[in-house]
LODO-442240 format. One record per residue: residue number from 1; y, x, z of N, C-alpha, C, CB in turn. Coordinates in Angstrom, 3 decimals, padded with zeros to 6 digits, m for minus. Glycine has a CB too. Layout:
<atoms>
- k:n.yy:n.xx:n.zz:ca.yy:ca.xx:ca.zz:c.yy:c.xx:c.zz:cb.yy:cb.xx:cb.zz
- NUM:Y:X:Z:Y:X:Z:Y:X:Z:Y:X:Z
...
</atoms>
This chain:
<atoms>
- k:n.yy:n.xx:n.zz:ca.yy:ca.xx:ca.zz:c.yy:c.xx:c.zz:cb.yy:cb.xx:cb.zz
- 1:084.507:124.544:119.056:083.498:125.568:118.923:082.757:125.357:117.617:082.529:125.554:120.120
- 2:082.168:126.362:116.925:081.708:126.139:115.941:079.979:126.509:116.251:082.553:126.886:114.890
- 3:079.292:125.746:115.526:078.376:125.330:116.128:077.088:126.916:114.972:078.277:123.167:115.934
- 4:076.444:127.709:115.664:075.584:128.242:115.334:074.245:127.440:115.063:075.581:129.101:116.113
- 5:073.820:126.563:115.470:072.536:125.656:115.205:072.653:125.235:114.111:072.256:124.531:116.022
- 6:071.285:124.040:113.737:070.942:123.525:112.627:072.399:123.308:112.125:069.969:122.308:112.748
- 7:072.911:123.151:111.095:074.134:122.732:110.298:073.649:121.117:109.823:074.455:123.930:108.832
- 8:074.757:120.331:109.936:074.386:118.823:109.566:075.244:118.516:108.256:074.797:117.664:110.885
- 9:074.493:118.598:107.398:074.142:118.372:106.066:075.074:116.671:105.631:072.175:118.351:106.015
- 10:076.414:117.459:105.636:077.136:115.626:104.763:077.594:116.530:103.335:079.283:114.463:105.910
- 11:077.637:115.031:102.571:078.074:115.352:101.251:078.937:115.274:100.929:077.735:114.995:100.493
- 12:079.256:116.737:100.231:081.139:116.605:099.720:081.068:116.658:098.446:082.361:117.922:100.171
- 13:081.509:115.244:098.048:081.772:114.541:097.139:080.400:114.432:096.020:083.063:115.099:096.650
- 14:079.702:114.191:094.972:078.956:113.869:094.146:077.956:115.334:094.448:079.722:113.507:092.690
- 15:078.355:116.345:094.466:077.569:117.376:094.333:076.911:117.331:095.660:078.272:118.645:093.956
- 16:075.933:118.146:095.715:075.343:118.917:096.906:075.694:120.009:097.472:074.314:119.204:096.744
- 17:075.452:120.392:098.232:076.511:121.584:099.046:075.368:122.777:097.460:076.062:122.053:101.897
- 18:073.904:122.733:098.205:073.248:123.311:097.637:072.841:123.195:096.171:072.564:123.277:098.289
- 19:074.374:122.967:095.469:073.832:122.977:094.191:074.882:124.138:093.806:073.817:121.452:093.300
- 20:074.228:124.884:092.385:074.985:125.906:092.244:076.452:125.563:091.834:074.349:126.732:091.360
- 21:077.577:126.575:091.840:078.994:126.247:091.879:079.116:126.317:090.322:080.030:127.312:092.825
- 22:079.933:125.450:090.007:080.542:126.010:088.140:082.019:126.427:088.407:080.630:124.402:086.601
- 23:081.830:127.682:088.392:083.886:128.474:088.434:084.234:127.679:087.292:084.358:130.732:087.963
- 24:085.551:127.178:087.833:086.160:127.221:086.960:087.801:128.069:086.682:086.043:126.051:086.874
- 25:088.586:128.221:085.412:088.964:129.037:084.867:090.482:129.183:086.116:088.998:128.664:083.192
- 26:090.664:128.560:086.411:092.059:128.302:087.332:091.548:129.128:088.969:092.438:126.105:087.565
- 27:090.751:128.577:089.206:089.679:129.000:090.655:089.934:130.448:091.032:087.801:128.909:090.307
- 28:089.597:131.586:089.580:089.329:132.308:090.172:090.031:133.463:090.425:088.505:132.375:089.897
- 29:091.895:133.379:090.498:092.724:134.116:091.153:092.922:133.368:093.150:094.230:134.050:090.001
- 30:092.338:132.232:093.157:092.275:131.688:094.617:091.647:132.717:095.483:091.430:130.318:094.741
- 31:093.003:132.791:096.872:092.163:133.914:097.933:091.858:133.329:098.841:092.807:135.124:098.530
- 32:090.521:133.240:099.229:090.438:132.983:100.619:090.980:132.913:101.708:089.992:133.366:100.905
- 33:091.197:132.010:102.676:092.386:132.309:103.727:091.360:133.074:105.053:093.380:130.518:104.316
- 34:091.633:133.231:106.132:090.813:133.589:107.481:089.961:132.708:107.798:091.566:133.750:108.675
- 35:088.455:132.637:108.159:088.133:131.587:108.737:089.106:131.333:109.594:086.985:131.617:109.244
- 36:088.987:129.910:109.564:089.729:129.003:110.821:089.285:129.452:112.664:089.088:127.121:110.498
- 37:090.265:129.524:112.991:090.259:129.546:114.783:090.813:128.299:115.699:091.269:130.815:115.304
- 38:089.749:127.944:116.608:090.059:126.243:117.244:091.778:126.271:117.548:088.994:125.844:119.149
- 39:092.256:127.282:117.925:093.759:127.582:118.774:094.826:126.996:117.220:094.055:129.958:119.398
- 40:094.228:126.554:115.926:094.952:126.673:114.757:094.624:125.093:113.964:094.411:128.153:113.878
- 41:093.090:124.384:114.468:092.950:122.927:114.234:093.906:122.208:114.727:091.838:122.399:114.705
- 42:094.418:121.442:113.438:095.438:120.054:113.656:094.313:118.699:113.029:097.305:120.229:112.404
- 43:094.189:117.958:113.784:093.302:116.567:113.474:093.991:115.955:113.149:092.579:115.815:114.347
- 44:093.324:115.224:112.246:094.054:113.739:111.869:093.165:112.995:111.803:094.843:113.521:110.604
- 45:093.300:111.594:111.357:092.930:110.101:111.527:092.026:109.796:109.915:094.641:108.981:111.776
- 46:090.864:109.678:110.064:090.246:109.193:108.913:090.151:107.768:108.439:089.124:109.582:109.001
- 47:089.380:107.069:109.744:088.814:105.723:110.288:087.931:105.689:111.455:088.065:105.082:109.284
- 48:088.388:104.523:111.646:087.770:103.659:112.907:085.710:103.735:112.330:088.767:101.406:112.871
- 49:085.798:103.768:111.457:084.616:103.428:110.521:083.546:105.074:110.503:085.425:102.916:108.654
- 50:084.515:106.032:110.910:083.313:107.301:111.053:083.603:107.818:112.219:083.293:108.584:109.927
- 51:082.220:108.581:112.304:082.163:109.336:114.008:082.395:110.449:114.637:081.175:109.414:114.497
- 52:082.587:111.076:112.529:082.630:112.356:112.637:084.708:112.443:112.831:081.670:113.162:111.045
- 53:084.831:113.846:113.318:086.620:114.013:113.994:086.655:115.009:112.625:087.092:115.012:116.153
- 54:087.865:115.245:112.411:088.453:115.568:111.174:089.417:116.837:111.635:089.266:114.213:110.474
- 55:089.566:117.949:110.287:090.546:118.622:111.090:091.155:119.763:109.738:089.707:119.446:112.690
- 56:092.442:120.201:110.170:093.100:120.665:108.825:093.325:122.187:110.057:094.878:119.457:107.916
- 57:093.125:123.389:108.935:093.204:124.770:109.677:095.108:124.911:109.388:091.926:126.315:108.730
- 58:095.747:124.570:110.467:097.260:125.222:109.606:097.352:126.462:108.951:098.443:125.455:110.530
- 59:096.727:127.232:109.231:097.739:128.769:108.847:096.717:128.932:107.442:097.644:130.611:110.399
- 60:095.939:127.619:107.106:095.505:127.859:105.490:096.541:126.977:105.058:093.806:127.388:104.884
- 61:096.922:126.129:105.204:097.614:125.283:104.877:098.629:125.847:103.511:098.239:124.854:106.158
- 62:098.304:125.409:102.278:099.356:125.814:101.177:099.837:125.157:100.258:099.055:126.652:100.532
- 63:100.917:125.088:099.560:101.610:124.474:098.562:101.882:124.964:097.398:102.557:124.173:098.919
- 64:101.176:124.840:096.400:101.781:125.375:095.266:101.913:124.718:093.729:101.141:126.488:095.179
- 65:102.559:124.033:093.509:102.868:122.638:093.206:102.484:121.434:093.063:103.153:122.590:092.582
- 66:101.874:121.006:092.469:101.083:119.868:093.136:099.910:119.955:093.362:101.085:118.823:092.575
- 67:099.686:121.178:094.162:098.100:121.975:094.169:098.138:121.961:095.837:097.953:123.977:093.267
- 68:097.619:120.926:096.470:098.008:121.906:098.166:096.460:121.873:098.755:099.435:120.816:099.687
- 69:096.446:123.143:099.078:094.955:124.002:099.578:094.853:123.894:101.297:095.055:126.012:099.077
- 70:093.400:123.796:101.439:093.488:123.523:103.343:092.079:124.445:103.128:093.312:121.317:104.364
- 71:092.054:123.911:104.631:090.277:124.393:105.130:090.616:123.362:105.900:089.601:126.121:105.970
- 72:089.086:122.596:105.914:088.637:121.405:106.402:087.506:121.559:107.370:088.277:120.577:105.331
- 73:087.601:121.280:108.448:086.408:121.024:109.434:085.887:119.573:109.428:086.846:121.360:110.929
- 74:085.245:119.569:109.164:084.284:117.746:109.671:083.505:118.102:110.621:083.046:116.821:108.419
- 75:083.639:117.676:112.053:082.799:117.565:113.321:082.565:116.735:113.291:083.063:117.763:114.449
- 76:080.744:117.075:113.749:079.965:115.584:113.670:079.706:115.439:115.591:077.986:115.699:112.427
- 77:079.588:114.235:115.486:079.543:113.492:117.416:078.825:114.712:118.358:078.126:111.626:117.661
- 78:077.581:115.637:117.706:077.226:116.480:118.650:077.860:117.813:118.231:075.744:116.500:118.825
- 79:078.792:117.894:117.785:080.332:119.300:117.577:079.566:120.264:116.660:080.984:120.494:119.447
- 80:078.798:119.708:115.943:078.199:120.876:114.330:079.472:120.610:113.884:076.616:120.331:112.881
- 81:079.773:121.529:112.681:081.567:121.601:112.231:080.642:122.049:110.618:083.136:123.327:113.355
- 82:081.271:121.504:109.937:080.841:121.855:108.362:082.903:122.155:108.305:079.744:119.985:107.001
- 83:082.526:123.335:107.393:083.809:124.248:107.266:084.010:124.008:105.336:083.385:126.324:107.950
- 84:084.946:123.913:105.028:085.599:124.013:103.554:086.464:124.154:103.309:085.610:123.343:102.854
- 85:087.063:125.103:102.307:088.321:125.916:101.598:088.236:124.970:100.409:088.126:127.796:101.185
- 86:089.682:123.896:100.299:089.296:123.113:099.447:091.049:123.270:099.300:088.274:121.680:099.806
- 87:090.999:122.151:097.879:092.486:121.889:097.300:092.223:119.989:096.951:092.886:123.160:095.473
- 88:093.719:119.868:096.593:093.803:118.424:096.151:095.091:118.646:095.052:094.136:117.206:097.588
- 89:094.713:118.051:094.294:095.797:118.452:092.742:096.497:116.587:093.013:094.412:118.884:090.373
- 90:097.840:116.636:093.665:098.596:115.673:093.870:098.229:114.877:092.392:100.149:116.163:094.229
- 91:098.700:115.461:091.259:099.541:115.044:090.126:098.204:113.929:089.562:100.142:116.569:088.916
- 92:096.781:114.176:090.036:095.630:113.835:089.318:094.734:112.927:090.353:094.874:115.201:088.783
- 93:095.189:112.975:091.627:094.272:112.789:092.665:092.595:113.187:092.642:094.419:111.443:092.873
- 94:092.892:114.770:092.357:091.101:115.079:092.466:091.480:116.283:093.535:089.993:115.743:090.625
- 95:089.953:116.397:093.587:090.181:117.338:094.745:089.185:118.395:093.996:089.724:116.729:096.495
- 96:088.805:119.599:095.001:087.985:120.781:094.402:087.599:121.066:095.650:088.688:122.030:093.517
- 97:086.670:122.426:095.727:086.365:123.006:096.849:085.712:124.312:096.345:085.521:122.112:097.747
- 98:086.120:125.391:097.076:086.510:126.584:096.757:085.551:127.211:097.215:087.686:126.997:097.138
- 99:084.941:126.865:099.045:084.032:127.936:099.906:083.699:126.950:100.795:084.746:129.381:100.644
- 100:082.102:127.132:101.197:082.116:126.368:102.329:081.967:127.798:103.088:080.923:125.056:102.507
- 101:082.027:127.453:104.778:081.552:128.261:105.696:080.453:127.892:106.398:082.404:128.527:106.457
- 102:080.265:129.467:106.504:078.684:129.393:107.082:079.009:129.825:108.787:077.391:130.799:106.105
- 103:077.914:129.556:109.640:078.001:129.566:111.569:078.395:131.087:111.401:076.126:129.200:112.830
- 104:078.091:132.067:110.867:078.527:133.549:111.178:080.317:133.598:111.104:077.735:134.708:109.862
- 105:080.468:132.402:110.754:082.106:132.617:110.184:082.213:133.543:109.278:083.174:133.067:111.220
- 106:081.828:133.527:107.776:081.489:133.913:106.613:082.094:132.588:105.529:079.826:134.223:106.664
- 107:082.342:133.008:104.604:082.735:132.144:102.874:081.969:132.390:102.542:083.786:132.367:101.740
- 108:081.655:131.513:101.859:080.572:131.215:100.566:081.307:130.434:099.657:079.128:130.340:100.943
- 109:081.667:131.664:098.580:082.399:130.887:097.240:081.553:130.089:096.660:082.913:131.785:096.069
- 110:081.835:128.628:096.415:081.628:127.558:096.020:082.424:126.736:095.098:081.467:127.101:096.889
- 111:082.925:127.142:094.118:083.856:126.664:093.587:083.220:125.205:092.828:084.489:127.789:092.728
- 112:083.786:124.416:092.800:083.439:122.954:092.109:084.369:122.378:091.021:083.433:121.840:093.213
- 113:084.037:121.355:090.238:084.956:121.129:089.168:085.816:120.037:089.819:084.246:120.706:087.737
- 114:087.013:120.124:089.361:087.733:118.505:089.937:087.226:117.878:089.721:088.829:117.845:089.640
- 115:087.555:116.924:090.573:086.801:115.745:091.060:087.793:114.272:091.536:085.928:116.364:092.409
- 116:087.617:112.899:091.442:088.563:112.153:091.727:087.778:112.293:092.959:088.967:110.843:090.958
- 117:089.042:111.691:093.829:089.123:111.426:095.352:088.747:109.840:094.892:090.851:111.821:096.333
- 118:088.085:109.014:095.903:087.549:107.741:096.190:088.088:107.347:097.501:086.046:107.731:096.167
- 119:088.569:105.941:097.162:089.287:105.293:097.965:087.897:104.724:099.278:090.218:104.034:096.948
- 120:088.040:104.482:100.555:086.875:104.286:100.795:085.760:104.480:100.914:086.775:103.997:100.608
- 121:084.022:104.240:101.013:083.267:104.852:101.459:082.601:106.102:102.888:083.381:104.979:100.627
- 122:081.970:106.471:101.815:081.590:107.773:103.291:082.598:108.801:103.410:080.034:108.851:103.073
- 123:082.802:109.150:102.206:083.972:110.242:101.908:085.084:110.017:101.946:084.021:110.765:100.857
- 124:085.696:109.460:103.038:086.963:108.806:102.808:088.166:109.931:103.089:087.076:107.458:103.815
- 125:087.890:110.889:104.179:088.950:112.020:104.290:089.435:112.532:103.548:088.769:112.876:104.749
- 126:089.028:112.681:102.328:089.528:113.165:100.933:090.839:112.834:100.452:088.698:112.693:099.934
- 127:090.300:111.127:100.192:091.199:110.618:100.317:092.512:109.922:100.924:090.871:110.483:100.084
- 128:092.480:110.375:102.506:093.162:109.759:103.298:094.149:111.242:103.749:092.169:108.884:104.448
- 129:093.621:112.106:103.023:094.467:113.253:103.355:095.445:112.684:102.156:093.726:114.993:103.257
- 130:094.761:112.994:100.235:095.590:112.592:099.508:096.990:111.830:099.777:094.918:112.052:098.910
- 131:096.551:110.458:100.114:097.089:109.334:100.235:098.592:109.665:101.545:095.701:108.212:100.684
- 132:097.785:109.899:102.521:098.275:109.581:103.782:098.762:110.430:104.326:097.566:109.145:104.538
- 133:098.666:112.010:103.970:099.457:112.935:104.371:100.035:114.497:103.297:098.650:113.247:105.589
- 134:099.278:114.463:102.315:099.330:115.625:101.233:100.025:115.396:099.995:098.001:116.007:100.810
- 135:100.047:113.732:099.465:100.616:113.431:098.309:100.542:112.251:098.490:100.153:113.889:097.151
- 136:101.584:111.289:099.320:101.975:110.043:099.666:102.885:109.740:098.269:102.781:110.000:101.211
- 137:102.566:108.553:097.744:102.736:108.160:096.292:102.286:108.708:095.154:103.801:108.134:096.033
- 138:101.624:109.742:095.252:101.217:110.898:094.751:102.404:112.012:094.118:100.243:110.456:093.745
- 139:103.072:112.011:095.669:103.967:113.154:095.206:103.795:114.298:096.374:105.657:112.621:095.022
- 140:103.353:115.494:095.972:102.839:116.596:096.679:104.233:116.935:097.940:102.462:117.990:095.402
- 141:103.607:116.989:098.741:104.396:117.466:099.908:105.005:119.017:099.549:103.360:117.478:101.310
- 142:106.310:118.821:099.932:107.044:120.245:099.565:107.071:121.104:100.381:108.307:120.235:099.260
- 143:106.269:121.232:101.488:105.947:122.758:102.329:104.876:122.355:103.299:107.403:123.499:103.311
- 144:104.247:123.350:103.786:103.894:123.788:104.846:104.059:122.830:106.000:104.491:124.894:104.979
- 145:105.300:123.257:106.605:106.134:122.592:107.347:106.123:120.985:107.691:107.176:122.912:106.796
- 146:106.229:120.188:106.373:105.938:118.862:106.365:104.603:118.253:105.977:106.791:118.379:105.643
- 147:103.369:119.271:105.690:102.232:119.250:105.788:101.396:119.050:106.988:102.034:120.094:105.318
- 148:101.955:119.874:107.779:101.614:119.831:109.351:102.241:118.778:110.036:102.028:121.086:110.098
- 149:103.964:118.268:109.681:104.248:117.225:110.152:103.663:116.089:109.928:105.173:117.123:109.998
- 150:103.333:115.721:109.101:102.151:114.982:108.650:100.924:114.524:109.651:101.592:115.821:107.640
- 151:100.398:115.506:109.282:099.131:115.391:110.286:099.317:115.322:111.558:098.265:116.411:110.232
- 152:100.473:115.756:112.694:100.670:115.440:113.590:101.276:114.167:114.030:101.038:116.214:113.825
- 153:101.906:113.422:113.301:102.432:111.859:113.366:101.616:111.132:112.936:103.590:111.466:112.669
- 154:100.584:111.289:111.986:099.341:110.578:111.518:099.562:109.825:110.366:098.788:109.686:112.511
- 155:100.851:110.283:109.566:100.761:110.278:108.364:102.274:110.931:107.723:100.350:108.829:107.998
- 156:102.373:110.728:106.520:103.354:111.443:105.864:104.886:110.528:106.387:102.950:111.460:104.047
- 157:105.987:110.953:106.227:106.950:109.915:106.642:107.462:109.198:105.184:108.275:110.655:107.574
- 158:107.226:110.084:104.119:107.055:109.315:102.565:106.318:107.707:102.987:105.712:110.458:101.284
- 159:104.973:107.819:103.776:104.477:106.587:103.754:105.424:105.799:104.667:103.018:106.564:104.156
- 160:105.805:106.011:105.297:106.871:105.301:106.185:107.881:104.376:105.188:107.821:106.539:107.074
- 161:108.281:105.212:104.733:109.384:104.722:103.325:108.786:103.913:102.770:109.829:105.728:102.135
- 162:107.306:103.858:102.111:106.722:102.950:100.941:106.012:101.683:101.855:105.427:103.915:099.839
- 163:106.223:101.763:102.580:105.342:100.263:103.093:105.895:099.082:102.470:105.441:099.895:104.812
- 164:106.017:098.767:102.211:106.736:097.675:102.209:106.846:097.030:100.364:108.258:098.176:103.006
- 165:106.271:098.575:099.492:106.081:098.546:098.104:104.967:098.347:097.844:106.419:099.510:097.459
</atoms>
């Protein structure tokens, strides 16, 4: 459920939600996908270390070369959901973010400048999508298809292969 009450205020990445967006030049042929519907959340695994549950919208789910775009839910322990239309550029390990959503189930273009993903910390989903299911070695997942497989086994099967390197 997405939560109409107070909204709980986490930070994605260096900026503030509430700071103004800087478009940038690539950003602004990006279309919005549907807000997300619960019947369409796939979760995955952040850490043992946060409280908040994690969650990737499939049917945003996109690939377009080493560019792959989601919408992100972060649920916090009492089910507030902070919503984001974001990307991760495999080739660079940064990420961006496009829109957050607001409780009406509304976008709010937000576009941000890349940004590196950080190993660790508060913000670790960023990076544990990067890493662990979107661009395992930092090589961008080649569909859809194995995007979602991903997140449902609880990580990429690329990482399967590299353990051991």
């Amino acid at each position: 459920m997405f939560a109409a009450q107070a909204q709980v205020n986490i930070k994605f990445g260096d900026e503030s939600l509430e700071e103004e967006a800087r478009p940038q030049q690539d950003a602004k042929g990006v279309k919005l996908p549907p807000y997300p519907k619960e019947d369409d959340l796939v979760g995955f695994f952040v850490s043992a270390a946060n409280d908040f549950k994690f969650f990737i919208d499939g049917k945003s789910l996109a690939v377009d070369g080493s560019i792959v775009r989601y919408t992100l839910i972060a649920r916090s322990p009492e089910g507030v959901s902070n919503v984001s239309y974001e990307a991760i550029r495999c080739s660079s390990g940064e990420y961006r973010i496009y829109a957050i959503g607001h409780a009406d189930r509304t976008w709010l273009r937000r576009t941000t400048p890349w940004r590196e993903t950080r190993q660790g910390g508060v913000q670790r989903w960023r990076d544990a999508l990067r890493r662990d299911y979107f661009c395992p070695a930092g090589v961008p997942i080649l569909s859809v298809e194995e995007g979602i497989d991903a997140l449902q086994r609880g990580r990429n099967r690329l990482v399967d292969r590299n353990d051991g390197f």
